[in-house]
N, C-alpha and C positions, 0 to 999 in steps of 0.2 A: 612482288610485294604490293604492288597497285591494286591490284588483283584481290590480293589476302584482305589487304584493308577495306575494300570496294563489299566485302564479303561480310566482313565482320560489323559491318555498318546495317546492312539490311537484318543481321542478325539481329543486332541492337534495336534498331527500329522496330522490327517484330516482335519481339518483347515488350517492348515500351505500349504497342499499341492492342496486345494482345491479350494483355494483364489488366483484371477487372480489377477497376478501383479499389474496390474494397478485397483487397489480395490479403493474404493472412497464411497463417500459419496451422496445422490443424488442432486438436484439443489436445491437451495431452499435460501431465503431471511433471515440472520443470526439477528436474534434479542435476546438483551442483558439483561437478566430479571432480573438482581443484578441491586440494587442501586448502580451507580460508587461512585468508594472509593475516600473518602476526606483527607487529611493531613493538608488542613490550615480550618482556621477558616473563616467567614464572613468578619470578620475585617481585618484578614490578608489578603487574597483578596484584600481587597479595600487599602488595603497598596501600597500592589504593582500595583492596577490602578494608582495611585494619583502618585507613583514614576513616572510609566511610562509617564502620562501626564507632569509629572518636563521635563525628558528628552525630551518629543517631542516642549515642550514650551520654554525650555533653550537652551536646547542643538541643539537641532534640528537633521533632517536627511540631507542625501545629497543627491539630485534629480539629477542626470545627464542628463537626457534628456531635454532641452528648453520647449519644449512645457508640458509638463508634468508642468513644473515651472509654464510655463502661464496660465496653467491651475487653477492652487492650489492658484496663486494669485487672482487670478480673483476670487475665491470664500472665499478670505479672507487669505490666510495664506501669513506668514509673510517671504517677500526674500528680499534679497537684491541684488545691481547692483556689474555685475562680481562675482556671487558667486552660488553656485550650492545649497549650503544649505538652509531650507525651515524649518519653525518653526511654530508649529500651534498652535492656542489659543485650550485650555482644551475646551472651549464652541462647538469648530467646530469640534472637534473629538467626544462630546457625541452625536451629530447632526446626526452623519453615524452611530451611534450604533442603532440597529433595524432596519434598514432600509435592509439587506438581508434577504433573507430567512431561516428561523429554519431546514425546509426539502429542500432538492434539491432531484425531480426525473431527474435519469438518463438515458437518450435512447439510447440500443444498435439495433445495426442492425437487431439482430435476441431477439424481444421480450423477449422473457423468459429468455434473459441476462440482463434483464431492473432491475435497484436498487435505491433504496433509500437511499439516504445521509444524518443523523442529528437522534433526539429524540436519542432512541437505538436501530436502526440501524448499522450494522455490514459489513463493507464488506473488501474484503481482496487481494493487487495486487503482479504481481510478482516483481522478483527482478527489478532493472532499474538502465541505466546507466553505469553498468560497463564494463573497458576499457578492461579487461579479461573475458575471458571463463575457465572452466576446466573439467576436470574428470578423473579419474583414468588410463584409458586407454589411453588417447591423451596425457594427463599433462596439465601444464597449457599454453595456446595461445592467442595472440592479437587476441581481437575480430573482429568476420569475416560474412558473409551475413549466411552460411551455419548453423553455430551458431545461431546464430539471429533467424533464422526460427524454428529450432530445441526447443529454449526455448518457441516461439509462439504456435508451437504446443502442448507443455505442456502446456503451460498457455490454451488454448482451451479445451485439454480434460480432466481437473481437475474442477470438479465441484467447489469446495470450492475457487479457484481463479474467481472472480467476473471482472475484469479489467487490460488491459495490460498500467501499471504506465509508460513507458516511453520503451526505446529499451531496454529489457535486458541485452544485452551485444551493445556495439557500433561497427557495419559493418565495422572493419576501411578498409573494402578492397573496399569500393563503397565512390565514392569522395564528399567529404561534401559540394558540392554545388549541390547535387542532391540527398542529403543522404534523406534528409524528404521525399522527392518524395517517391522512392525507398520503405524506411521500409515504410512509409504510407500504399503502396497500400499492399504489405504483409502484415500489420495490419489487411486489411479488407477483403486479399484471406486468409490467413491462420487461422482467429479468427473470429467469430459474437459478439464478446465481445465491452463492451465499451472502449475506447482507449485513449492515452495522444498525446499531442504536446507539443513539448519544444518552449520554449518561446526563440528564439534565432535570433530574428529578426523578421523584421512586415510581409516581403513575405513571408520566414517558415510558419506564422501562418496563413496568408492570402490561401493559400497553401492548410492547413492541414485541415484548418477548412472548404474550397470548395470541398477539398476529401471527408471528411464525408458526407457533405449533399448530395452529389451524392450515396453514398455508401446505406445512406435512404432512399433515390430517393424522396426526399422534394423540395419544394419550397422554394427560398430563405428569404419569409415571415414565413412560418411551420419551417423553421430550428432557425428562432431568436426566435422562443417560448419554442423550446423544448431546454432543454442543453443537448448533444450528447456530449460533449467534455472536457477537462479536460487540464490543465497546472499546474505547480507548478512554481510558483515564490518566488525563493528565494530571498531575501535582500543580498546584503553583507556585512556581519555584519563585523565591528561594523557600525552603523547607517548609511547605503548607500542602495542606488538602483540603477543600472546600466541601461543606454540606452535599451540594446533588452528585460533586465525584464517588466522595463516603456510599451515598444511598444508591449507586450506581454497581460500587461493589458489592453490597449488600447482597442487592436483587439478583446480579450474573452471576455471582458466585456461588447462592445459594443453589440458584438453577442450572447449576454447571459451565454456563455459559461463560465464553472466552472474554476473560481481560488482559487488553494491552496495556500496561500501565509504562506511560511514558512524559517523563520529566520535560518543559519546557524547559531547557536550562541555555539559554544565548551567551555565552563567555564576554564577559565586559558590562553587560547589565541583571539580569538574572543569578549568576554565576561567578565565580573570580572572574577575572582575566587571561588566567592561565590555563592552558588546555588539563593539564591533570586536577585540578582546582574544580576546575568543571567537572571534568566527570568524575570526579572523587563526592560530589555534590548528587551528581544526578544518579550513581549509585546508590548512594543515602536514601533518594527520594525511593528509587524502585526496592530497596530490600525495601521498605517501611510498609510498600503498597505490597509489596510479597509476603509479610507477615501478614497482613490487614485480611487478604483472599485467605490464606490460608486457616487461619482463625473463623470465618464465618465459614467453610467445610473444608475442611483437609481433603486435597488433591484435586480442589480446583483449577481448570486452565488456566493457564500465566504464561503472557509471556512478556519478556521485556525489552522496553522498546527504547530506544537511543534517537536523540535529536538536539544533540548538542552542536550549536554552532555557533558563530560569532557575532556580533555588530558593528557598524560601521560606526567607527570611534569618532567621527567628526560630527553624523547626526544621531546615531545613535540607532538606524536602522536596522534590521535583521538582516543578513546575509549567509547567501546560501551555497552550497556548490561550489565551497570555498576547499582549498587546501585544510585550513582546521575543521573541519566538513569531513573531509573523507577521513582524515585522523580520528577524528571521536567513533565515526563509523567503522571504523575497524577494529579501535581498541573498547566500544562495547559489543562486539560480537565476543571478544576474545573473553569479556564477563560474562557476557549471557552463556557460554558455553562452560565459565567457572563453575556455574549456579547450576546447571541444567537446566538452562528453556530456550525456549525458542526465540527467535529474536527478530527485533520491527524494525526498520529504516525506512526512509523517504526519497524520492526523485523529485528535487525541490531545485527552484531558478527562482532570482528574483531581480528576471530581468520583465520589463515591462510590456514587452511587445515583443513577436516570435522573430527572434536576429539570431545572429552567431553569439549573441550572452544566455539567451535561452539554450541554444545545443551545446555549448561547451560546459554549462552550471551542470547541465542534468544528466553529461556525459559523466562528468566528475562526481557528480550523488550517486550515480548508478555502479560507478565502478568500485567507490568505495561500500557502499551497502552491498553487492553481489562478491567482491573480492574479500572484503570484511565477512561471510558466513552468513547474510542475513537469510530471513527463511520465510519474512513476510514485506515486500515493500508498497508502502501507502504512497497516494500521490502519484503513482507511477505514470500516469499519462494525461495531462493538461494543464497541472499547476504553474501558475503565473507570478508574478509580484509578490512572492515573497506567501503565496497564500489567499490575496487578495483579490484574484482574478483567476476563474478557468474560461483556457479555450480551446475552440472547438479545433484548429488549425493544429495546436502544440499538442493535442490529443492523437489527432493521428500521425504527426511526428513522433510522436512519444510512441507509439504503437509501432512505429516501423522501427526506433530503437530498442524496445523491447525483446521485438522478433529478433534483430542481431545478435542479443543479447542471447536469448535461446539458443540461437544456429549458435554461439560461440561455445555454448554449454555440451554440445552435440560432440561425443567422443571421438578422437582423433583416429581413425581407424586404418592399422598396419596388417595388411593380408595379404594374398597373392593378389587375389583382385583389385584391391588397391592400389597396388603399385604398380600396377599397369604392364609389366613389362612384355607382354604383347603389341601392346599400340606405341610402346617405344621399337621396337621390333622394325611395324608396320609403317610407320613414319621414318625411319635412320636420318643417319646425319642430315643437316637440312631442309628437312623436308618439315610436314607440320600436321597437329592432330584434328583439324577441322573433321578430316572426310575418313579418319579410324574408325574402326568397327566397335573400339570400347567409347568412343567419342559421341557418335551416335547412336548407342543406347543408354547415354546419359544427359546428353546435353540439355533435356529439359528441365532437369531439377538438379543438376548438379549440383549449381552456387544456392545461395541465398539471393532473391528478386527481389529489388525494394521497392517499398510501394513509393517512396518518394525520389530519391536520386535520381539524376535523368544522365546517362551514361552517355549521350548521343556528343559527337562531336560538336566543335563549335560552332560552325557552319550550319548543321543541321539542325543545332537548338536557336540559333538565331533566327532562321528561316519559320520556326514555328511559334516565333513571337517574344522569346527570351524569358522562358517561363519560370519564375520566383517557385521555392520551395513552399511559400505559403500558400502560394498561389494552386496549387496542386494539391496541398492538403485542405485548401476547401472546398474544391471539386469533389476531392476523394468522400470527406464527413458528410458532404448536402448527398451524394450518390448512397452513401450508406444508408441515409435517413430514407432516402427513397426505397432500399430494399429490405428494410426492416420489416423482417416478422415475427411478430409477438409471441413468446412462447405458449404453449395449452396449458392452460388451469381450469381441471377437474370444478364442472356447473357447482356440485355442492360445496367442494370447499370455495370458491365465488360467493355464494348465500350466505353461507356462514360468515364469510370475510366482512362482507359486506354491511351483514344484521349486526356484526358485532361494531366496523365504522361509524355504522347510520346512527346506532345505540349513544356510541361516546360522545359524537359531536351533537346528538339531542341532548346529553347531559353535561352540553359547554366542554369538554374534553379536561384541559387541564389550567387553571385560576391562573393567570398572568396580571401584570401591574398594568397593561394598556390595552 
């Protein structure tokens, strides 16, 4: 037995030392072969459709935008004069259900970044959004261009990230009337991946959505058929849509391009208090923005996106990675699959610093959005504080959770070979499968390798200094940054990229207040 373990340790060691930082998983299209889990019933469901149609027929939403209003009128729903609010008959909202697609193909620059969205289909982005950066060594910093790049490149050479969800950390050092420009075109030198635009006004997206098609090098007939592109618009919950989200859909929809239309709805502030109150709410919100796409072109991409979750009643904070977290997450897949579309969740913590509240929040986001059917999750690898921090550490922990999360997706497979019963054979009572003949043609890739757990005994891992899991995911991010290579973008679609950057930010890009 001294012996086996004496054995099994060098084995450990050899792995440990033999596995390049940056370990991963290879490319590949993540599909979900569980039936997603259900929590309500048929009936229940339909509970909370028929609420949500009360709310969109009583209560109504608020349209801020004019035209968006003349829009909605003109095709039947109900406004009035001096009023922003917009109330629609139940009959015109089942009218838009069916009319998007179940799947959306997505096109990236570089092919074999191309994914499917909808059925069970899986794909996973990085963090987005937030106003901070950190890591152990810097601490934490207003987010900066240098940063910005830093996490692009991660999201490029991590296989299991499929999509860059939005800026991962915001440039605040490049001025926000040329910021789109700017992270844009580093979206499409530093990543072949498919990419976001924020919906924050019509020339942003006017903008972003001409970057791409050049970065394809399409026509502007070949770019309205393919969707390349992606936004999220969120509602302001409670029941509102603001001017650039309106003009956001506008622009993606006209141009085929994908919208996630997803309700901020917090249960206790935003929201009722009570979990079906919520999402009886944040359904509301998303049929409302499912009419809205549908209306500017019938069979628009859509998909719907669930981010229901709670606050902490004492301060009123967001919280994330909660038990009412993975409930909403699962009982809006079970809508999104009412409706036909595809459906968005998040891998969200809002804990402050990478501890055991960081792995256990985004254990529990991940399991409910992957157990719940989801078919696209945003945030999936560095979100911090709630949104307010990406880092570089929780990134490639998130990354090694992801991969898990794949090997778990990896079908359970019953065969002869499988079941070994030669190397049970070979081994008989007592004895052990180190030195089998099915042992050693597998033992390299058998399991799942993680790029962060350190397997090695106690003794062992003491002896090397007692190394923290963060402490190894900063090794592993600063190793990556070192072996990053840029992907090839074609000299002329660069000129063109380029001429048309140099063009916008000579012409001030886009009018801001400061």
């Amino acid at each position: 037995m001294a012996a086996m373990n004496s054995k099994r340790r060098r084995r450990r060691n050899t792995a440990q030392t033999s596995q390049p930082p940056g370990f991963q998983l290879p490319r590949q299209q993540l599909v979900n072969p569980y039936p997603p889990m259900t929590l309500l019933s048929d009936d229940q469901i339909e509970s909370i459709h028929q609420a949500s149609l009360t709310i969109l027929s009583e209560i109504g939403i608020d349209f801020l935008l004019p035209e968006a209003r003349d829009m909605l009128k003109k095709a039947g729903a109900i406004t009035e004069t001096d009023s922003e609010r917009v109330r629609f008959d139940p009959d015109m909202v089942e009218q838009s259900i069916g009319l998007a697609p179940t799947v959306i193909d997505m096109h990236a620059r570089n092919p074999q970044h191309s994914f499917k969205l909808g059925a069970n289909y899986l794909s996973f982005g990085n963090v987005s959004s937030a106003p901070n950066a950190s890591d152990i060594i810097k601490g934490r910093r207003t987010g900066n261009q240098q940063d910005f790049r830093d996490f692009l490149k991660l999201t490029q050479y991590y296989n299991i990230i499929n999509f860059s969800g939005g800026y991962p950390v915001e440039p605040a050092d490049v001025h926000p009337s040329i910021r789109h420009l700017q992270c844009t075109r580093d979206f499409i030198q530093y990543t072949d991946k498919v990419f976001h635009a924020y919906s924050l006004g019509a020339q942003r997206n006017r903008d972003v959505i001409e970057m791409t098609r050049i970065a394809r090098g399409l026509s502007q007939a070949q770019f309205d058929s393919e969707t390349s592109l992606m936004t999220v618009i969120n509602s302001s919950s409670p029941l509102r849509f603001d001017k650039v989200m309106l003009e956001g859909i506008i622009e993606m929809s006209s141009r085929n391009q994908l919208v996630i239309l997803t309700p901020f709805t917090l249960s206790g502030a935003m929201a009722p208090v009570t979990l079906a109150g919520a999402v009886a709410q944040q359904n509301a919100e998303a049929l409302a923005g499912l009419v809205f796409t549908q209306l500017v072109k019938p069979g628009a991409p859509f998909m719907y996106g669930g981010f229901t979750s709670n606050v902490d009643m004492r301060s009123g904070s967001p919280a994330f990675g909660t038990p009412e977290f993975m409930k909403t997450a699962i009982v809006g897949g079970q809508l999104a699959r009412r409706y036909g579309l595809p459906y968005r969740s998040s891998n969200v913590s809002t804990a402050n610093s990478v501890d055991a509240q960081a792995a256990y929040e985004s254990v529990f986001s991940l399991w409910g959005a992957v157990m719940g059917g989801c078919n696209l999750v945003k945030h999936a690898a560095g979100w911090m504080e709630g949104g307010l921090c990406a880092s570089f550490e929780k990134f490639v922990i998130d990354i090694d959770l992801l991969q898990m999360v794949a090997e778990f997706l990896k079908p359970f497979e019953v065969n002869e070979d499988e079941l070994a019963l030669d190397a049970i054979r070979e081994a008989g009572p007592g004895g052990h499968f180190f030195g089998t003949a099915h042992t050693q043609a597998r033992y390299r890739d058998a399991f799942y390798a993680p790029i962060i757990s350190d397997w090695r005994n106690f003794e062992s891992w003491q002896e090397a200094g007692s190394p923290q899991a963060v402490d190894k995911a900063n090794k592993v991010y600063r190793q990556v940054l070192e072996d990053y290579q840029p992907p090839p973008l074609d000299e002329a679609i660069k000129e063109e990229l380029d001429e048309f950057v140099d063009k916008r930010i000579a012409e001030g890009g886009v009018k801001t207040d400061f």
